[in-house]
Z-matrix of the N, CA and C atoms (Angstrom, degrees):
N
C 1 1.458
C 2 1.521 1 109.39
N 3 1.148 2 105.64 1 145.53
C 4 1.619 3 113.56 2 167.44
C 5 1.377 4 127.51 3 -101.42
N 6 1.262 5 126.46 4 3.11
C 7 1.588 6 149.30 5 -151.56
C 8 1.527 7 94.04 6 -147.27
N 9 1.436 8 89.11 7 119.77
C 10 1.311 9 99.72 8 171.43
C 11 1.640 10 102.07 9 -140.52
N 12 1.673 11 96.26 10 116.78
C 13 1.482 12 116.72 11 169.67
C 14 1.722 13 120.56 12 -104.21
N 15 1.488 14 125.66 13 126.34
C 16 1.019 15 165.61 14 -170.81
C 17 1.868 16 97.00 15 -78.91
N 18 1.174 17 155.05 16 27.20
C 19 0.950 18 157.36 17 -150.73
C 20 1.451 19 113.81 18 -57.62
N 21 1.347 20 130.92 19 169.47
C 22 1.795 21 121.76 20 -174.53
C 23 1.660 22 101.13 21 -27.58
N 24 1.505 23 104.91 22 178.46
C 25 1.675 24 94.55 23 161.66
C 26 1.689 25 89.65 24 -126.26
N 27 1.446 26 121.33 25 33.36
C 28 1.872 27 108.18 26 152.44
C 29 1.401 28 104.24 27 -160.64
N 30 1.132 29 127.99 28 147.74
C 31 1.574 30 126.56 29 -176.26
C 32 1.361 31 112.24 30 -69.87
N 33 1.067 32 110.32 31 8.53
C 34 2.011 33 105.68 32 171.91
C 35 1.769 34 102.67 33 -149.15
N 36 0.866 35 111.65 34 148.47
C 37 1.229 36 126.93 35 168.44
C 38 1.741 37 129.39 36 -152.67
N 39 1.109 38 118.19 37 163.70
C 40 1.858 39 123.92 38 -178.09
C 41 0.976 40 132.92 39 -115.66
N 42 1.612 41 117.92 40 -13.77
C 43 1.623 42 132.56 41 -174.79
C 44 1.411 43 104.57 42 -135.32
N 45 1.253 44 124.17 43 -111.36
C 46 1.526 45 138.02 44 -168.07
C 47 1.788 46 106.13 45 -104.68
N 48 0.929 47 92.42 46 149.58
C 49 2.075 48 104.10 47 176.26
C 50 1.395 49 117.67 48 -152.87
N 51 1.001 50 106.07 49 91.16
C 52 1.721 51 118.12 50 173.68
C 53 1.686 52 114.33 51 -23.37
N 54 1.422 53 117.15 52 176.74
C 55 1.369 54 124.91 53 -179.99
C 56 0.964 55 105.70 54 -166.12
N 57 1.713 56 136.09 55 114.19
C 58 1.355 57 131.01 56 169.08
C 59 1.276 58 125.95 57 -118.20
N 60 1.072 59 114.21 58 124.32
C 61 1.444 60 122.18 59 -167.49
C 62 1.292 61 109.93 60 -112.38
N 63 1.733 62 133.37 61 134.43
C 64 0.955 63 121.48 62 162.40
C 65 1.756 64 112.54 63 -119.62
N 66 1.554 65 111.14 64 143.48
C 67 1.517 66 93.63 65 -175.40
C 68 1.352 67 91.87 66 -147.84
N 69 1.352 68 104.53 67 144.35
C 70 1.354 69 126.63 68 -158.50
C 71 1.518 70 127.80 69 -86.03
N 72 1.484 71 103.40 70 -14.09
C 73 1.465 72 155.08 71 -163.66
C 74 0.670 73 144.19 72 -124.62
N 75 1.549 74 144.90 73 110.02
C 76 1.555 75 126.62 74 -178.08
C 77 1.607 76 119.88 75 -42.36
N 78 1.348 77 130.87 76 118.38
C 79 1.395 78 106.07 77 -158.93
C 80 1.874 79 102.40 78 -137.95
N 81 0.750 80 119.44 79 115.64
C 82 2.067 81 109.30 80 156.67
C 83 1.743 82 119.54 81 -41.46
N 84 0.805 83 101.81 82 95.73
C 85 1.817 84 98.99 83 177.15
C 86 1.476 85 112.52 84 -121.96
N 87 1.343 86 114.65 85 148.84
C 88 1.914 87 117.81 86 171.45
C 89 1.619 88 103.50 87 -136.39
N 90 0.939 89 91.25 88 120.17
C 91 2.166 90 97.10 89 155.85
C 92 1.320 91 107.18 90 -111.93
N 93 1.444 92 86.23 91 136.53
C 94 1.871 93 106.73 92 170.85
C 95 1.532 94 92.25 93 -149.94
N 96 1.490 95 91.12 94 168.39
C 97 1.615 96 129.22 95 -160.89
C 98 1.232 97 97.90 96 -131.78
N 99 1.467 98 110.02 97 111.54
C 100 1.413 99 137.96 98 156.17
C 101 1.529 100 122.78 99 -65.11
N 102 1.072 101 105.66 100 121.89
C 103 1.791 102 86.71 101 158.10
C 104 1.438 103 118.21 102 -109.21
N 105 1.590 104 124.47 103 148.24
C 106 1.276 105 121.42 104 -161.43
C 107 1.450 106 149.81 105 -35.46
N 108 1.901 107 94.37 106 -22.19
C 109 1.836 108 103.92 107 148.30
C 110 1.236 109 116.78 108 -62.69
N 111 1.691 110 128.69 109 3.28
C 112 1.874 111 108.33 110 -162.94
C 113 1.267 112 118.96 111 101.19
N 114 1.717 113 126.89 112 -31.34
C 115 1.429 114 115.93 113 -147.82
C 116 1.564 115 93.42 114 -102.54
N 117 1.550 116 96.68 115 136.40
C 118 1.929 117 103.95 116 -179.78
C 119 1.801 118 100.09 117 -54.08
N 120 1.301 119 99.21 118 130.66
C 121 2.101 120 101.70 119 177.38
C 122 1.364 121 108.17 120 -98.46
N 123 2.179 122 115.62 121 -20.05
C 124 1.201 123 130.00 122 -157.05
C 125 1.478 124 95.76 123 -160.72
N 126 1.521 125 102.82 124 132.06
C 127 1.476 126 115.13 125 158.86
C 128 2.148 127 115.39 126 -100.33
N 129 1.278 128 116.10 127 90.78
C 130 1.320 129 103.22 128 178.85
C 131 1.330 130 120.90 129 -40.75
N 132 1.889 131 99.08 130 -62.46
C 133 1.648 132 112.77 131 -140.44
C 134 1.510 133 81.04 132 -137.48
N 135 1.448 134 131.67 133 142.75
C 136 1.216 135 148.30 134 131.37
C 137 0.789 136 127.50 135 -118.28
N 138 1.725 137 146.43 136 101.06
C 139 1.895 138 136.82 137 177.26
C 140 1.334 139 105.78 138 162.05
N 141 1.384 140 88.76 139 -144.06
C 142 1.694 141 98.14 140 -159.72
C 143 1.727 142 94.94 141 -119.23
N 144 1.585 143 95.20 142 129.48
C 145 1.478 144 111.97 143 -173.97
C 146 1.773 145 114.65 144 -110.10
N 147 1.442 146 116.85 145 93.47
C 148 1.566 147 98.32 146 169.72
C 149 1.222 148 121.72 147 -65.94
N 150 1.426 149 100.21 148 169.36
C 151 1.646 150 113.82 149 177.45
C 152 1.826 151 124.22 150 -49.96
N 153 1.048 152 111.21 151 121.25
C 154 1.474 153 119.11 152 -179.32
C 155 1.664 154 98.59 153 160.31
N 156 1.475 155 88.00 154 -137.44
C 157 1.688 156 107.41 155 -145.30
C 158 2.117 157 84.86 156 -128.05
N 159 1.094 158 99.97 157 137.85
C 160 1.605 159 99.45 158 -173.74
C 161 1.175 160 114.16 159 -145.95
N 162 1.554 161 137.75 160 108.51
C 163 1.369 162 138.08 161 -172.40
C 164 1.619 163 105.09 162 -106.05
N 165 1.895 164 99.46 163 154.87
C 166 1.650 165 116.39 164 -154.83
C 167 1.350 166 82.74 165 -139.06
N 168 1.349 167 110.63 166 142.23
C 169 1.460 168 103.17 167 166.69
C 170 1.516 169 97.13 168 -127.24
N 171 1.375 170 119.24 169 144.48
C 172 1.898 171 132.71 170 170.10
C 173 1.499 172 100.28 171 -105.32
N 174 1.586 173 84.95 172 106.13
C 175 1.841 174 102.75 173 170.91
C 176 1.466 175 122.80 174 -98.14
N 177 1.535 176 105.24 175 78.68
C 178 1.870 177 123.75 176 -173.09
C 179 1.571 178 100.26 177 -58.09
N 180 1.036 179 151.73 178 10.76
C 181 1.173 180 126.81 179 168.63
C 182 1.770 181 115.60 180 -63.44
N 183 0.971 182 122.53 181 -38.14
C 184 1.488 183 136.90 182 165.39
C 185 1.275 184 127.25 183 -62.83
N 186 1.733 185 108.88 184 8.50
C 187 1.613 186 90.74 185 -143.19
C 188 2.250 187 75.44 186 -125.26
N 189 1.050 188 141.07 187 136.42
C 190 1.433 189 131.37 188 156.32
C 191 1.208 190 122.26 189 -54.30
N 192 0.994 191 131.21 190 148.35
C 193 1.855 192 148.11 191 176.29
C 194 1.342 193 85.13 192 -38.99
N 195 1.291 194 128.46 193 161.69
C 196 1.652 195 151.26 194 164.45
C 197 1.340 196 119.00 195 133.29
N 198 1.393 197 121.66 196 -165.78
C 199 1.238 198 131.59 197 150.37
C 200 1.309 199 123.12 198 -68.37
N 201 1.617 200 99.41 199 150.53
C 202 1.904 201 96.42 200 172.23
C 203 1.685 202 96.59 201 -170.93
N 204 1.386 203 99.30 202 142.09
C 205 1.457 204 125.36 203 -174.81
C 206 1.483 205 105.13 204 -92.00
N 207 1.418 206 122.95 205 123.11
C 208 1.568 207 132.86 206 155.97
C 209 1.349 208 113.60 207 -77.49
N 210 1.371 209 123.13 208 97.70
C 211 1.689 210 106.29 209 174.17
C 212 1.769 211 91.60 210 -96.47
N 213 1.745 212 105.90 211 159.64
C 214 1.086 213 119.89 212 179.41
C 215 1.399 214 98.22 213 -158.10
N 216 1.640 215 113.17 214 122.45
C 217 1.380 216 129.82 215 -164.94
C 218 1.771 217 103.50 216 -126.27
N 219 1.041 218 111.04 217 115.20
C 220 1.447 219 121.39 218 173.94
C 221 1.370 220 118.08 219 -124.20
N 222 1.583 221 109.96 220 115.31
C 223 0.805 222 110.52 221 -179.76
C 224 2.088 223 118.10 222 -114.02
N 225 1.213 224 100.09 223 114.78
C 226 1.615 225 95.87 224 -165.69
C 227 1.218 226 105.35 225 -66.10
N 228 1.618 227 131.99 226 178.98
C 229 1.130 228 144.85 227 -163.88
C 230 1.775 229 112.64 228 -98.37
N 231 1.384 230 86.69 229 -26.13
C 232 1.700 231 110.70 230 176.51
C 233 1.515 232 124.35 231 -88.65
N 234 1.891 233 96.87 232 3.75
C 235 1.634 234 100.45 233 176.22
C 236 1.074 235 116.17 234 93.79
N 237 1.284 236 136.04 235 2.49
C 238 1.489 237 147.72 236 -175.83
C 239 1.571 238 97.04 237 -84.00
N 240 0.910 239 136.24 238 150.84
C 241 1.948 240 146.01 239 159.01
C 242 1.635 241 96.46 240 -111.65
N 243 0.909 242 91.50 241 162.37
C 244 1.546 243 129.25 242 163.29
C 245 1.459 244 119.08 243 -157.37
N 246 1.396 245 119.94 244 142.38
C 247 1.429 246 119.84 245 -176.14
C 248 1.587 247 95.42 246 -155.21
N 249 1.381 248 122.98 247 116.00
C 250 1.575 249 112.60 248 166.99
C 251 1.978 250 92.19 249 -121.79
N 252 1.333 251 82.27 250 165.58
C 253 1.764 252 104.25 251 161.71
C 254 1.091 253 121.33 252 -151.76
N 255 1.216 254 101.98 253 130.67
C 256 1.782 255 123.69 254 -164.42
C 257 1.348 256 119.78 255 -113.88
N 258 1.419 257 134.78 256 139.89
C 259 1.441 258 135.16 257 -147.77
C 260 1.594 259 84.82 258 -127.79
N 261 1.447 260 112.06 259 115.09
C 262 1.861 261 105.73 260 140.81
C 263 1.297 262 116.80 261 -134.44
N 264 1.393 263 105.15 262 -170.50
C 265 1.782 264 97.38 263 -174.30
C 266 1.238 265 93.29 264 -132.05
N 267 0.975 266 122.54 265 117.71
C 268 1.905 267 124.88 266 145.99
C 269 1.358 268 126.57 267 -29.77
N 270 1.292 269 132.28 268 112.67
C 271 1.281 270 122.01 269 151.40
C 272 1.179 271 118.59 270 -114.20
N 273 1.246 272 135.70 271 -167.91
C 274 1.196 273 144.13 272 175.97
C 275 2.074 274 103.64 273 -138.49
Protein backbone atom coordinates (compact mmCIF):
# COMPACT_ATOMS: atom_id res chain seq x y z
CA UNK A 1 0.00 0.00 0.00
CA UNK A 2 0.92 3.52 -0.49
CA UNK A 3 -1.78 5.25 1.76
CA UNK A 4 -1.53 5.08 5.00
CA UNK A 5 -4.64 5.96 7.14
CA UNK A 6 -4.50 6.60 10.94
CA UNK A 7 -8.27 5.75 11.49
CA UNK A 8 -10.39 6.86 14.91
CA UNK A 9 -8.18 5.63 17.79
CA UNK A 10 -11.63 3.75 19.46
CA UNK A 11 -14.63 2.25 17.75
CA UNK A 12 -17.15 4.56 19.47
CA UNK A 13 -16.98 7.91 20.26
CA UNK A 14 -19.31 11.27 21.51
CA UNK A 15 -17.69 14.50 20.42
CA UNK A 16 -14.80 14.98 17.91
CA UNK A 17 -12.42 12.08 16.30
CA UNK A 18 -9.44 12.89 14.45
CA UNK A 19 -8.39 11.37 10.94
CA UNK A 20 -4.94 10.96 9.65
CA UNK A 21 -4.07 10.46 6.46
CA UNK A 22 -0.85 10.20 4.95
CA UNK A 23 -0.36 10.29 1.09
CA UNK A 24 2.58 10.07 -0.67
CA UNK A 25 1.19 11.58 -3.85
CA UNK A 26 -0.69 14.09 -5.27
CA UNK A 27 -3.95 12.27 -4.91
CA UNK A 28 -8.11 12.88 -5.34
CA UNK A 29 -9.57 11.58 -2.10
CA UNK A 30 -13.34 11.90 -0.36
CA UNK A 31 -14.53 10.73 3.15
CA UNK A 32 -18.05 10.38 3.97
CA UNK A 33 -20.07 8.90 6.75
CA UNK A 34 -22.64 6.46 6.22
CA UNK A 35 -25.25 5.70 8.41
CA UNK A 36 -26.24 2.05 8.70
CA UNK A 37 -28.97 2.11 5.83
CA UNK A 38 -25.94 3.28 3.35
CA UNK A 39 -27.03 6.92 3.01
CA UNK A 40 -23.94 9.56 3.20
CA UNK A 41 -25.17 11.67 6.77
CA UNK A 42 -21.61 13.70 6.26
CA UNK A 43 -19.29 14.71 3.59
CA UNK A 44 -15.69 15.24 5.44
CA UNK A 45 -13.15 15.67 2.62
CA UNK A 46 -13.75 16.15 -1.15
CA UNK A 47 -10.58 17.28 -3.57
CA UNK A 48 -7.29 17.25 -4.29
CA UNK A 49 -4.79 16.13 -1.59
CA UNK A 50 -0.88 16.78 -1.92
CA UNK A 51 1.73 14.74 -0.61
CA UNK A 52 2.19 14.80 3.21
CA UNK A 53 0.37 14.10 6.32
CA UNK A 54 -3.44 15.47 6.39
CA UNK A 55 -5.82 15.70 9.39
CA UNK A 56 -9.98 15.42 9.27
CA UNK A 57 -11.81 15.94 12.13
CA UNK A 58 -15.72 14.09 12.61
CA UNK A 59 -17.82 16.60 14.48
CA UNK A 60 -20.73 14.06 16.10
CA UNK A 61 -22.57 16.60 17.75
CA UNK A 62 -25.10 16.51 14.78
CA UNK A 63 -24.91 13.12 14.20
CA UNK A 64 -27.69 10.55 16.56
CA UNK A 65 -26.38 7.66 18.75
CA UNK A 66 -25.88 4.50 16.32
CA UNK A 67 -23.72 3.04 13.93
CA UNK A 68 -21.87 4.75 11.11
CA UNK A 69 -19.43 3.82 8.36
CA UNK A 70 -16.26 6.14 7.40
CA UNK A 71 -15.57 5.42 3.77
CA UNK A 72 -12.29 6.98 2.56
CA UNK A 73 -11.35 6.65 -1.17
CA UNK A 74 -7.95 7.71 -2.42
CA UNK A 75 -7.21 7.84 -5.43
CA UNK A 76 -3.35 8.60 -6.33
CA UNK A 77 -2.31 10.42 -9.37
CA UNK A 78 0.03 7.50 -10.31
CA UNK A 79 -2.97 5.01 -10.52
CA UNK A 80 -2.72 3.49 -7.21
CA UNK A 81 -6.52 3.23 -5.34
CA UNK A 82 -7.08 2.99 -1.99
CA UNK A 83 -10.49 2.38 -0.48
CA UNK A 84 -10.90 1.54 3.39
CA UNK A 85 -14.17 1.34 5.53
CA UNK A 86 -14.38 2.00 8.97
CA UNK A 87 -17.15 1.08 11.54
CA UNK A 88 -17.87 3.33 14.76
CA UNK A 89 -20.69 3.87 16.93
CA UNK A 90 -21.83 7.09 18.33
CA UNK A 91 -22.63 7.56 21.73
CA UNK A 92 -23.45 10.24 23.68
Amino acid sequence: KIFNAKTFSKTSFCGNENLILEVPILSDAEINVYDSSGRIVKNVFKGTLEKGFHQFSLKGKNLSNGIYFIRIIINGSNGEKYNKLHKIVKLN
